[in-house]
PyMOL CGO cylinders between C-alpha atoms (Angstrom):
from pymol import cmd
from pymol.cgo import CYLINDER

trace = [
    CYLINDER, -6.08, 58.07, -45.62, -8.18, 56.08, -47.89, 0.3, 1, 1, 1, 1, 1, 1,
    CYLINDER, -8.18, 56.08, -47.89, -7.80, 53.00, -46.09, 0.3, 1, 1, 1, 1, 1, 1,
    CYLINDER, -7.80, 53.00, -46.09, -10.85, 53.19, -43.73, 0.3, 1, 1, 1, 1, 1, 1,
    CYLINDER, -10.85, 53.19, -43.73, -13.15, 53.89, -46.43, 0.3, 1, 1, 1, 1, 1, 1,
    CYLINDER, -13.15, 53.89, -46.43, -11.85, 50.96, -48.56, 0.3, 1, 1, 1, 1, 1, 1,
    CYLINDER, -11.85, 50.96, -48.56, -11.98, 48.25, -45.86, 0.3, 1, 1, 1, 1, 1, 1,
    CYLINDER, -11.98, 48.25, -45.86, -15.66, 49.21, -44.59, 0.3, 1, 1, 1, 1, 1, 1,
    CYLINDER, -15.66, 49.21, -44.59, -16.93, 48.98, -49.09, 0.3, 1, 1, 1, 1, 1, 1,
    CYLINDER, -16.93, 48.98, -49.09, -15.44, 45.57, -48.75, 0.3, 1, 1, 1, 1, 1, 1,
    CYLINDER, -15.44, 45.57, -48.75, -17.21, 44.68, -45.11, 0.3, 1, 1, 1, 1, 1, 1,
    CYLINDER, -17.21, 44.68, -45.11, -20.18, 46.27, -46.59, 0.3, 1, 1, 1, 1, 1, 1,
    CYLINDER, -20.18, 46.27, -46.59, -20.68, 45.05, -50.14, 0.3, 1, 1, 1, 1, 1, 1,
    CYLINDER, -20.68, 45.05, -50.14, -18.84, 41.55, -49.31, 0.3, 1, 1, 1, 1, 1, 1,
    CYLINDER, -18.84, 41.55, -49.31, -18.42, 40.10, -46.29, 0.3, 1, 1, 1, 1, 1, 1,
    CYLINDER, -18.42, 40.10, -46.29, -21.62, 41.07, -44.62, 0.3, 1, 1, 1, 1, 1, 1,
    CYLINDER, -21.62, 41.07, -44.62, -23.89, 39.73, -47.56, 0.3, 1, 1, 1, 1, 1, 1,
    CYLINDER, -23.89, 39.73, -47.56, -21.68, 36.30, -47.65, 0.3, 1, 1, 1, 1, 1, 1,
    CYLINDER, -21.68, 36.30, -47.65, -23.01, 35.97, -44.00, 0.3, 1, 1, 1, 1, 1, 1,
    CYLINDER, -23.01, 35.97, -44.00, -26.31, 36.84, -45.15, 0.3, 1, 1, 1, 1, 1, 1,
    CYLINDER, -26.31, 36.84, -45.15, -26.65, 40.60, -43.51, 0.3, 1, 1, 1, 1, 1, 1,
    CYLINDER, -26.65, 40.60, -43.51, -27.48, 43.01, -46.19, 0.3, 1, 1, 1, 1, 1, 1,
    CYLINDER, -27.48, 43.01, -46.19, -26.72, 46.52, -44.69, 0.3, 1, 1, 1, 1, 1, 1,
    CYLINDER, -26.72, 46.52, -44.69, -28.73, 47.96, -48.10, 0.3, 1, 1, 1, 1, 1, 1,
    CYLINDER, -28.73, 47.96, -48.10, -31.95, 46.45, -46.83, 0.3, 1, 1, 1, 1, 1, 1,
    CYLINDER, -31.95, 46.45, -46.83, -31.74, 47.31, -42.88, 0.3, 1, 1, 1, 1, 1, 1,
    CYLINDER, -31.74, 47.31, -42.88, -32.93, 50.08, -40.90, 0.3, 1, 1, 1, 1, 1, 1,
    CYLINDER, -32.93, 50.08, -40.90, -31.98, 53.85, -41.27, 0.3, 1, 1, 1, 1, 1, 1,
    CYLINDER, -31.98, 53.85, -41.27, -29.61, 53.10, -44.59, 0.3, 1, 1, 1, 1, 1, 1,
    CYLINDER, -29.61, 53.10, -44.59, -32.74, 51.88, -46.43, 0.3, 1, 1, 1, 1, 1, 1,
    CYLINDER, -32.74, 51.88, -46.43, -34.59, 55.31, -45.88, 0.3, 1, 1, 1, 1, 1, 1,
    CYLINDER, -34.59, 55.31, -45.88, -35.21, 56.94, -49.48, 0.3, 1, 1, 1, 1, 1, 1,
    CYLINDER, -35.21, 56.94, -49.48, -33.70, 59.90, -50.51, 0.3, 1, 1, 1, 1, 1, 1,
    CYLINDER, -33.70, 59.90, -50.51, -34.41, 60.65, -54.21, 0.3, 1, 1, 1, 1, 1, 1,
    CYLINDER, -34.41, 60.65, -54.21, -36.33, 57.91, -56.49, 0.3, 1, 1, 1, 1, 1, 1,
    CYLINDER, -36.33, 57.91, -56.49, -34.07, 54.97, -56.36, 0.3, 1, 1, 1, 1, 1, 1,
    CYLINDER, -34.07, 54.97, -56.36, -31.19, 56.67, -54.32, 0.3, 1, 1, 1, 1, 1, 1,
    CYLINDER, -31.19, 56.67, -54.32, -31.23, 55.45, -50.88, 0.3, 1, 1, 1, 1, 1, 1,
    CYLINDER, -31.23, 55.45, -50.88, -29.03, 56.14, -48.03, 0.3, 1, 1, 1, 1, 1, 1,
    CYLINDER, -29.03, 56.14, -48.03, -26.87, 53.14, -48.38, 0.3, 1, 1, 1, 1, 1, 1,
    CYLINDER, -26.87, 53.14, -48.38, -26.19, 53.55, -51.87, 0.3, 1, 1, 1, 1, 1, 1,
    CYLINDER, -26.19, 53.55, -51.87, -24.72, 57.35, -50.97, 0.3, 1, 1, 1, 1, 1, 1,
    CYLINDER, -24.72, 57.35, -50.97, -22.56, 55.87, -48.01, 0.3, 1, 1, 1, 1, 1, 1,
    CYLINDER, -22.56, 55.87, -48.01, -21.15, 53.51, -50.96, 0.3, 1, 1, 1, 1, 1, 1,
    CYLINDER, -21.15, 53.51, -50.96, -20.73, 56.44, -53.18, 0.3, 1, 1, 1, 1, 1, 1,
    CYLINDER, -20.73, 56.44, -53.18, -19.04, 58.74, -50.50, 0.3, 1, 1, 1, 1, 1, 1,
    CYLINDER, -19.04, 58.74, -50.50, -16.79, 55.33, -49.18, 0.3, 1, 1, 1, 1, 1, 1,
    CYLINDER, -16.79, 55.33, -49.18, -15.67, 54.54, -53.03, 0.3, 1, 1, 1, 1, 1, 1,
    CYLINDER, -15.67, 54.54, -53.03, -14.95, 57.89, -54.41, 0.3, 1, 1, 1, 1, 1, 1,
    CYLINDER, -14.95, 57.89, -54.41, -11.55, 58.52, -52.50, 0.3, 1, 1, 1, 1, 1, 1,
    CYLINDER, -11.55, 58.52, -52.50, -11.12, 55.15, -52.95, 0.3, 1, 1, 1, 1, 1, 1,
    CYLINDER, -11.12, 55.15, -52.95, -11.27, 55.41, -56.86, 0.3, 1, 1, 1, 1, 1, 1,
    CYLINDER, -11.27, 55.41, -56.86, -9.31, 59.14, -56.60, 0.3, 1, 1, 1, 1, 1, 1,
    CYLINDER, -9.31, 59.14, -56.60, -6.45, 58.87, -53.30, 0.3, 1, 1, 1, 1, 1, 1,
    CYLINDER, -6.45, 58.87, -53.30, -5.42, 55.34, -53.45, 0.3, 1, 1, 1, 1, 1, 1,
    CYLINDER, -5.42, 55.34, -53.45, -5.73, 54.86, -57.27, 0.3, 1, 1, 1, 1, 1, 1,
    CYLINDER, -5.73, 54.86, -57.27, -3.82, 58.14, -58.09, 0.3, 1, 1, 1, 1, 1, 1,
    CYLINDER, -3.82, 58.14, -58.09, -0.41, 56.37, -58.63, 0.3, 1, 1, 1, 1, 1, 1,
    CYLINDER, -0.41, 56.37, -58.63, -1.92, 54.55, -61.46, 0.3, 1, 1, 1, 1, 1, 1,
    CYLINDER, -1.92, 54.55, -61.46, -4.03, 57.20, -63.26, 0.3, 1, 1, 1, 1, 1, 1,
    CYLINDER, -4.03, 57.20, -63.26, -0.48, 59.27, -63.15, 0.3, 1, 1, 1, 1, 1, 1,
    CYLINDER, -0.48, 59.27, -63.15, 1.49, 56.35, -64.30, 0.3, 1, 1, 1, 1, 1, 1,
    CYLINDER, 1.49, 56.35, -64.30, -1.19, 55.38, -67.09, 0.3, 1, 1, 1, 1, 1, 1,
    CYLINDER, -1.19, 55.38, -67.09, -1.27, 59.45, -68.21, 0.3, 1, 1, 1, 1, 1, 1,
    CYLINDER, -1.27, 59.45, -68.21, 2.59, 59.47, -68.35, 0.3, 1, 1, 1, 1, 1, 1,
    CYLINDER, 2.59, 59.47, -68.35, 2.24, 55.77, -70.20, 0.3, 1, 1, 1, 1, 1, 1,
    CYLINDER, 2.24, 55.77, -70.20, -0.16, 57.58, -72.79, 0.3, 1, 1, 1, 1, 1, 1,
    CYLINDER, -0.16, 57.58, -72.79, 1.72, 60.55, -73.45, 0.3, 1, 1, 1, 1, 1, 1,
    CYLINDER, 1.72, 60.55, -73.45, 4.77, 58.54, -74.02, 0.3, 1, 1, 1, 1, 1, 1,
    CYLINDER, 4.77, 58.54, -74.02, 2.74, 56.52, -76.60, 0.3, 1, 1, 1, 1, 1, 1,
    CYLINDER, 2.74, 56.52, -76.60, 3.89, 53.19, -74.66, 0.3, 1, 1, 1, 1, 1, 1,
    CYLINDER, 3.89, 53.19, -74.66, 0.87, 51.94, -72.84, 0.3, 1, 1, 1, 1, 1, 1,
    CYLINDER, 0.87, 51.94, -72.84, 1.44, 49.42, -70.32, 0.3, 1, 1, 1, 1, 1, 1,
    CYLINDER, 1.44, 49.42, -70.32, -0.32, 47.99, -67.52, 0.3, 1, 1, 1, 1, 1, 1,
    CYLINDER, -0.32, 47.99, -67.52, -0.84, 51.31, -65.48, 0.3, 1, 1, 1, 1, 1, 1,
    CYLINDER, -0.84, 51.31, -65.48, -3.36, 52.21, -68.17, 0.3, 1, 1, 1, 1, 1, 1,
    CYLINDER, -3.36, 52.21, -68.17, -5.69, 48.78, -68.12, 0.3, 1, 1, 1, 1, 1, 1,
    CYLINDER, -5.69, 48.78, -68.12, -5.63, 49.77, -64.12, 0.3, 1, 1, 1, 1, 1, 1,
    CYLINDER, -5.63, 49.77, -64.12, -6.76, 53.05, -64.55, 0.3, 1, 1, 1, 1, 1, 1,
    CYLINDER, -6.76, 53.05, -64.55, -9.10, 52.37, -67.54, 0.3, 1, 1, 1, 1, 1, 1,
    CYLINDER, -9.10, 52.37, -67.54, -10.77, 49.33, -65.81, 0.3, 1, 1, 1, 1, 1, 1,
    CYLINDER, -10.77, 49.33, -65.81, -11.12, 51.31, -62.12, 0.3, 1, 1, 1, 1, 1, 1,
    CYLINDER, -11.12, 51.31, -62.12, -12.68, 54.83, -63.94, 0.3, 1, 1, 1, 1, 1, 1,
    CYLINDER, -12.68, 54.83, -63.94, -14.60, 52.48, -66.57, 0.3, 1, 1, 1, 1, 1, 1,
    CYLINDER, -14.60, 52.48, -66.57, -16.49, 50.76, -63.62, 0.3, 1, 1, 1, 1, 1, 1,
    CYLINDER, -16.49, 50.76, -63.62, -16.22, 53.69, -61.17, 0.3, 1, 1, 1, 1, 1, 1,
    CYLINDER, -16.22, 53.69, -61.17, -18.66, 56.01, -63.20, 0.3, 1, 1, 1, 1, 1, 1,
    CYLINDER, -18.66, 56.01, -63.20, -20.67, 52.98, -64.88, 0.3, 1, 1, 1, 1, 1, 1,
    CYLINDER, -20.67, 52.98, -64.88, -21.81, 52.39, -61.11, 0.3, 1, 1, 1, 1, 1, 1,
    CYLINDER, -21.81, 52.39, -61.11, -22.01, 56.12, -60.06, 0.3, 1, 1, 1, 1, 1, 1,
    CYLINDER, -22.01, 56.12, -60.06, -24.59, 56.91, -63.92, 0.3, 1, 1, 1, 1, 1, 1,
]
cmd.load_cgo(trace, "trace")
């Protein structure tokens, strides 16, 4: 389910601007919405959100059962880390 989304972030945001094709800077995707919010950086936002929330579920359960226990492990860097730069990106 979240699998399309996640491979076209990394086509957009990686391998196209290694090969020197920046979709942010192209065409319709560059058209302005709101200030600094242009249509690319919404199709990033709408591609990464069930990105951050389907596929990264397992660990955000894991790291909440980790913290209630009072035994955090490894599930709670994961989770930490993702949400930490998920909503640093997104404010």
């Amino acid at each position: 389910l979240a699998m399309p989304p996640a491979i076209l972030m990394f086509t957009s945001t990686i391998v196209l601007p290694s090969f020197g094709m920046d979709l942010g800077e192209s065409g319709c995707l560059s058209y302005s919405i709101h200030h600094s919010v242009d249509v690319y950086i919404l199709l990033i936002l709408v591609l990464s959100t069930p990105v951050q929330f389907v596929v990264a579920r397992r660990f955000h359960a894991a790291a909440f059962k980790a913290i209630k226990r009072k035994s955090p492990n490894m599930d709670v860097l994961v989770s930490i880390a993702t949400n930490t730069s998920y909503f640093y990106s997104t404010g």
